[in-house]
C-alpha positions as CSV (number, residue, x, y, z in Angstrom):
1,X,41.7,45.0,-0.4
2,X,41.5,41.5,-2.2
3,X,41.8,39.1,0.5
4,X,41.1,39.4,4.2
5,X,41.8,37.3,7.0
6,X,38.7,36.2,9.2
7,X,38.8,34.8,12.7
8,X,36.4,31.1,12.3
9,X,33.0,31.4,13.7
10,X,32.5,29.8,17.1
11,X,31.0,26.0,17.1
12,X,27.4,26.0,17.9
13,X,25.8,22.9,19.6
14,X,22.4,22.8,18.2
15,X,21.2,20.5,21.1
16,X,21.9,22.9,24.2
17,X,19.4,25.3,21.4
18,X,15.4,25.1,22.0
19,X,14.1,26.3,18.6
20,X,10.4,26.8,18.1
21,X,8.5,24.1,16.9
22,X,7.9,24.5,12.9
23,X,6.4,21.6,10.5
24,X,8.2,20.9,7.3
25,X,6.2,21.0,4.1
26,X,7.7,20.1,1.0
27,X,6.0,20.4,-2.8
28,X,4.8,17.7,-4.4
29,X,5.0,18.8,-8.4
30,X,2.7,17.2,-10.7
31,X,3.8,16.7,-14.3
32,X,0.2,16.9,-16.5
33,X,-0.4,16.8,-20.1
34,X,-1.0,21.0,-19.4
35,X,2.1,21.3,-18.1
36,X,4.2,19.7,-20.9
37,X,1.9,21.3,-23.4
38,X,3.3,24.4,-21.6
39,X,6.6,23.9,-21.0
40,X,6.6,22.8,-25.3
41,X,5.2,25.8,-26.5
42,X,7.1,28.2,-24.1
43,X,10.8,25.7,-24.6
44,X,11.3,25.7,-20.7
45,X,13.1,21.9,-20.1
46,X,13.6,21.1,-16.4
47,X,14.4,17.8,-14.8
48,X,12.5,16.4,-13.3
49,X,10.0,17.6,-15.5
50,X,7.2,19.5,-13.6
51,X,4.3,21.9,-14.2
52,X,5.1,25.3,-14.3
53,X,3.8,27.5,-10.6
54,X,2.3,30.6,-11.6
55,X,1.8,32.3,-8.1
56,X,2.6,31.2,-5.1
57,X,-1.1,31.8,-4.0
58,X,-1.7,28.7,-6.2
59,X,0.1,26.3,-3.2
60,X,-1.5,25.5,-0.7
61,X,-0.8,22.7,2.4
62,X,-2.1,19.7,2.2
63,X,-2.3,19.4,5.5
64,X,0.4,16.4,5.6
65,X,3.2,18.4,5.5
66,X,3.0,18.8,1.7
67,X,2.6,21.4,-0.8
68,X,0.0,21.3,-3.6
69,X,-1.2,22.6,-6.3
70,X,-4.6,24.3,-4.5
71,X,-5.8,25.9,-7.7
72,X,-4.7,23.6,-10.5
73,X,-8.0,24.4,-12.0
74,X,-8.2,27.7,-12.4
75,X,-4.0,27.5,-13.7
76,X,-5.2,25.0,-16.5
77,X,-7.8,27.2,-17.5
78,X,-5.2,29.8,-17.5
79,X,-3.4,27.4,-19.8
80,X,-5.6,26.8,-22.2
81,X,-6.7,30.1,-22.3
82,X,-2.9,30.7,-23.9
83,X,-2.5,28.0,-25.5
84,X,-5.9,29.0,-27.9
Protein backbone atom coordinates (compact mmCIF):
# COMPACT_ATOMS: atom_id res chain seq x y z
CA UNK A 1 0.00 0.00 0.00
CA UNK A 2 1.55 3.43 -1.05
CA UNK A 3 -0.66 5.85 0.27
CA UNK A 4 -3.16 5.81 3.10
CA UNK A 5 -5.76 8.00 4.17
CA UNK A 6 -5.55 9.20 7.92
CA UNK A 7 -8.39 10.76 9.96
CA UNK A 8 -6.43 14.43 11.42
CA UNK A 9 -5.50 14.32 14.97
CA UNK A 10 -7.78 16.02 17.40
CA UNK A 11 -6.81 19.87 18.44
CA UNK A 12 -5.21 19.93 21.86
CA UNK A 13 -5.51 23.18 23.94
CA UNK A 14 -2.26 23.24 25.79
CA UNK A 15 -3.76 25.71 28.44
CA UNK A 16 -6.66 23.44 29.85
CA UNK A 17 -2.95 20.93 30.23
CA UNK A 18 -1.01 21.27 33.74
CA UNK A 19 2.42 19.94 32.68
CA UNK A 20 5.07 19.43 35.33
CA UNK A 21 7.33 22.10 35.99
CA UNK A 22 10.78 21.58 33.97
CA UNK A 23 13.69 24.36 33.65
CA UNK A 24 15.07 24.96 30.16
CA UNK A 25 18.87 24.68 29.81
CA UNK A 26 20.41 25.45 26.64
CA UNK A 27 24.42 25.01 25.68
CA UNK A 28 26.51 27.69 25.57
CA UNK A 29 29.53 26.41 22.97
CA UNK A 30 32.71 27.92 23.32
CA UNK A 31 34.93 28.22 20.16
CA UNK A 32 38.87 28.05 21.62
CA UNK A 33 42.02 27.99 19.94
CA UNK A 34 41.74 23.82 20.98
CA UNK A 35 38.86 23.48 19.35
CA UNK A 36 39.81 25.00 15.92
CA UNK A 37 43.10 23.33 16.24
CA UNK A 38 40.78 20.28 16.46
CA UNK A 39 38.33 20.73 14.16
CA UNK A 40 41.67 21.69 11.45
CA UNK A 41 43.44 18.65 11.88
CA UNK A 42 40.34 16.30 11.97
CA UNK A 43 38.50 18.71 8.65
CA UNK A 44 35.09 18.85 10.71
CA UNK A 45 33.61 22.64 9.47
CA UNK A 46 30.39 23.62 11.36
CA UNK A 47 28.78 26.95 11.55
CA UNK A 48 28.77 28.44 13.97
CA UNK A 49 32.02 27.21 14.59
CA UNK A 50 32.21 25.41 18.07
CA UNK A 51 34.41 23.11 20.04
CA UNK A 52 33.92 19.61 19.54
CA UNK A 53 31.74 17.64 22.88
CA UNK A 54 33.39 14.50 23.63
CA UNK A 55 30.93 12.97 26.19
CA UNK A 56 28.05 14.24 27.39
CA UNK A 57 29.47 13.69 31.01
CA UNK A 58 31.65 16.74 29.95
CA UNK A 59 28.25 19.18 30.33
CA UNK A 60 27.29 20.09 33.04
CA UNK A 61 24.44 23.06 34.38
CA UNK A 62 25.43 26.10 35.10
CA UNK A 63 22.99 26.47 37.28
CA UNK A 64 21.36 29.49 35.13
CA UNK A 65 19.66 27.39 32.86
CA UNK A 66 22.78 26.90 30.75
CA UNK A 67 24.90 24.17 29.65
CA UNK A 68 28.78 24.19 29.94
CA UNK A 69 31.55 22.77 29.30
CA UNK A 70 32.18 21.21 33.15
CA UNK A 71 35.41 19.47 32.16
CA UNK A 72 37.00 21.65 29.55
CA UNK A 73 40.19 20.83 31.26
CA UNK A 74 40.51 17.56 31.24
CA UNK A 75 39.05 17.60 27.14
CA UNK A 76 41.96 20.01 26.28
CA UNK A 77 44.32 17.84 27.77
CA UNK A 78 42.66 15.15 25.81
CA UNK A 79 43.44 17.47 22.94
CA UNK A 80 46.71 18.03 23.13
CA UNK A 81 47.40 14.72 24.09
CA UNK A 82 46.30 13.97 20.10
CA UNK A 83 47.35 16.62 18.66
CA UNK A 84 51.27 15.60 19.97
Amino acid sequence: MIHQEIDPLERVNHNRIKYENFRRAFYAAPNTDMGRMWRKEHEVVCTPPFDPILGFGDLVDDGGGVMVMGGRERAMSFFRRSLC
